[in-house]
Structure formats: C-alpha cells, structure tokens
C-alpha positions in Angstrom: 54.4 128.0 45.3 52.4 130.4 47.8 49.7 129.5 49.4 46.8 131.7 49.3 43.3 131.7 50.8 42.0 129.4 48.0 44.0 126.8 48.6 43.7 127.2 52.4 39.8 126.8 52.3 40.3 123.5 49.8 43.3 122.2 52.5 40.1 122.8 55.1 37.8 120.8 53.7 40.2 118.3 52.9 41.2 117.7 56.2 37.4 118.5 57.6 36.1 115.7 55.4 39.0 113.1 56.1 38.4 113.7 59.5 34.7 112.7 59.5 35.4 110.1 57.2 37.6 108.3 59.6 35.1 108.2 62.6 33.1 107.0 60.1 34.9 103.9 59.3 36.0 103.5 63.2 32.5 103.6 63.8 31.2 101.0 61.0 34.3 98.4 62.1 33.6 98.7 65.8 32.9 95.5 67.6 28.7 95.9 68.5 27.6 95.1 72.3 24.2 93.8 73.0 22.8 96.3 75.5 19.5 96.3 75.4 16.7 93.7 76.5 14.8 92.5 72.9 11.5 93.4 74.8 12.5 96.5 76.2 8.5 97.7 76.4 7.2 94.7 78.2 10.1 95.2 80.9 9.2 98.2 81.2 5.8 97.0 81.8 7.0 95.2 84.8 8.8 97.6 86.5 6.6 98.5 89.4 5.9 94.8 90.2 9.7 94.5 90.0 10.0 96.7 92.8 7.6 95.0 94.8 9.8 91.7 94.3 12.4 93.3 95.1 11.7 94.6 98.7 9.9 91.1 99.1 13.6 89.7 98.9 14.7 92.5 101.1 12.3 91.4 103.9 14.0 88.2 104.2 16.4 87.8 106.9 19.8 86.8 104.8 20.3 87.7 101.2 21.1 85.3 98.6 24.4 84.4 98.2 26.9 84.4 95.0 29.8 81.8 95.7 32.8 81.2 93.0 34.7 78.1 94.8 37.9 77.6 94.1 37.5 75.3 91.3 35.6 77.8 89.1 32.1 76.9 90.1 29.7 78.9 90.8 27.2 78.8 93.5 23.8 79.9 94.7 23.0 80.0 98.7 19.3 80.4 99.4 18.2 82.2 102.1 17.2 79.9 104.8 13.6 81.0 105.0 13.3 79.4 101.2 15.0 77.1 101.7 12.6 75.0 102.9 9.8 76.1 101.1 8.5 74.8 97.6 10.4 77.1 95.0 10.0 78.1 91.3 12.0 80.4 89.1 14.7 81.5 87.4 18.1 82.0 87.7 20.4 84.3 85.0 24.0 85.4 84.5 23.7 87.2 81.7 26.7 88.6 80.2 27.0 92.5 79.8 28.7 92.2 76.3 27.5 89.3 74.7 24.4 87.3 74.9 25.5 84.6 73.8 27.5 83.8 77.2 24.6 84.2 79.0 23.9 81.0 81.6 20.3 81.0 82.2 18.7 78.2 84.7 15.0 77.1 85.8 15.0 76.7 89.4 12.6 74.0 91.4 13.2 72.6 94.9 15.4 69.9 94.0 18.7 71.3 94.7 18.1 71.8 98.4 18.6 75.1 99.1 21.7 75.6 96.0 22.6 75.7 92.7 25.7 75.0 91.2 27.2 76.2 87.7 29.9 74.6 85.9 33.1 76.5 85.9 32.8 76.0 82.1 29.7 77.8 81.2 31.7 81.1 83.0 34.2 82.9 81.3 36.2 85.8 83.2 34.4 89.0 83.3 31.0 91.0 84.5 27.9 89.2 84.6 24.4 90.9 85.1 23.0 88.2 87.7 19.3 88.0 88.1 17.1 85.4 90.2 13.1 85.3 90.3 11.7 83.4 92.4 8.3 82.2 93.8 7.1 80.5 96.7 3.8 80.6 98.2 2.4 83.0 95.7 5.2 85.6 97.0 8.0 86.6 94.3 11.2 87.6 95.2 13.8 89.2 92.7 17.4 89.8 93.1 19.3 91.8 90.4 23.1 92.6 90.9 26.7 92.8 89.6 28.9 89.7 89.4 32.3 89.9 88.6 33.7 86.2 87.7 
C-alpha cells in the first residue's frame, strides 16, 4: 500500500495528538511540591519590615549559628549579644518539598543562648531555615539554606 499525502496528514495528527496526550498524563501523575507560602499577600506585606530585620541581625557582631552534631541533632548558637538578653520568637526548618516535615519551634530565654532539635524530626535533605526574633522591641530575622 502507498502512502500518500492523506494518510501522511492523518499519521501527523496521530503522532501530534499522542504526543500531547502523554505530557498530559506525565503531567497529571507528577508528584506536587508545596512551593508557595498559603498567605503569599500578607508576606508580601511584610517585606520591607523584613528587610529591616534583617540588617538588624546583620548589625550584630557574630551571626547565628546552624550546628548538625554528630549524633543527628541539630543546633542553634545565639549570638552573644542575645544571648543574654530576654528573647521571643520563632524558629523554622521548613522543608522545600514537603510541608509536612517542616520543624517549627517558639523560642523564649530558657535554653540559654541554644536550641536543640532532635535528630528525628530531620530527615536528609534541604531545609528553608528561618528565625525571628525579638528582644527589646528590636527584631532580628535570619533566612537561609540548610542542607541536613
């Protein structure tokens, strides 16, 4: 049987539609990341204060300090300048690809300067870690990679 431009148009489409119809179903079946903060208007909101936090934290003499001991903990290191004064906040790992790993903590004074995380609320992979913090009406932010 010959071929002829009929049947070459109807191969076409064939393949055309076949083709779409597979990133379709790739695209139906794939796996869903949670990338995007539920109140995406209200952080916006914040973002010039954020900034302001930010270089508040960058005035200090040290930065905070992300430890992973040996043992799989994880730990906080004030700088010293907070360290002795009365602190509030919060601490978050949140996890870039699920939300459901994130570790989230409140932070007061009564750790001394440190936190510690359980090697079991961590599980290998990148973290989005983010610390707010007050202390004498100043708030300081930190917002950086961690790679467990």
């Amino acid at each position: 049987m010959k071929l002829n431009w009929g049947w070459g148009v109807v191969l076409a489409l064939a393949g055309f539609i076949g083709f779409i119809m597979f990133f379709f179903i790739k695209a139906q079946t794939m796996k869903q990341d949670d990338l995007v903060v539920e109140e995406y208007y209200d952080e916006g909101l914040l973002h010039d204060e954020r900034e302001q936090w930010i270089n508040n934290a960058l005035d200090l003499s040290e930065d905070i300090e992300i430890v992973t001991y040996e043992n799989g903990n994880v730990g906080i290191i004030l700088p010293l300048e907070l360290q002795a004064k009365k602190l509030t906040g919060s601490i978050k790992f949140l996890r870039t690809n699920n939300a459901k790993l994130d570790v989230l903590q409140d932070y007061t004074n009564e750790e001394f300067g440190s936190v510690a995380f359980g090697a079991g609320k961590f599980l290998t992979g990148n973290y989005r870690f983010k610390a707010k913090l007050e202390a004498d009406g100043v708030i300081y932010y930190w917002d950086r990679n961690y790679i467990h």
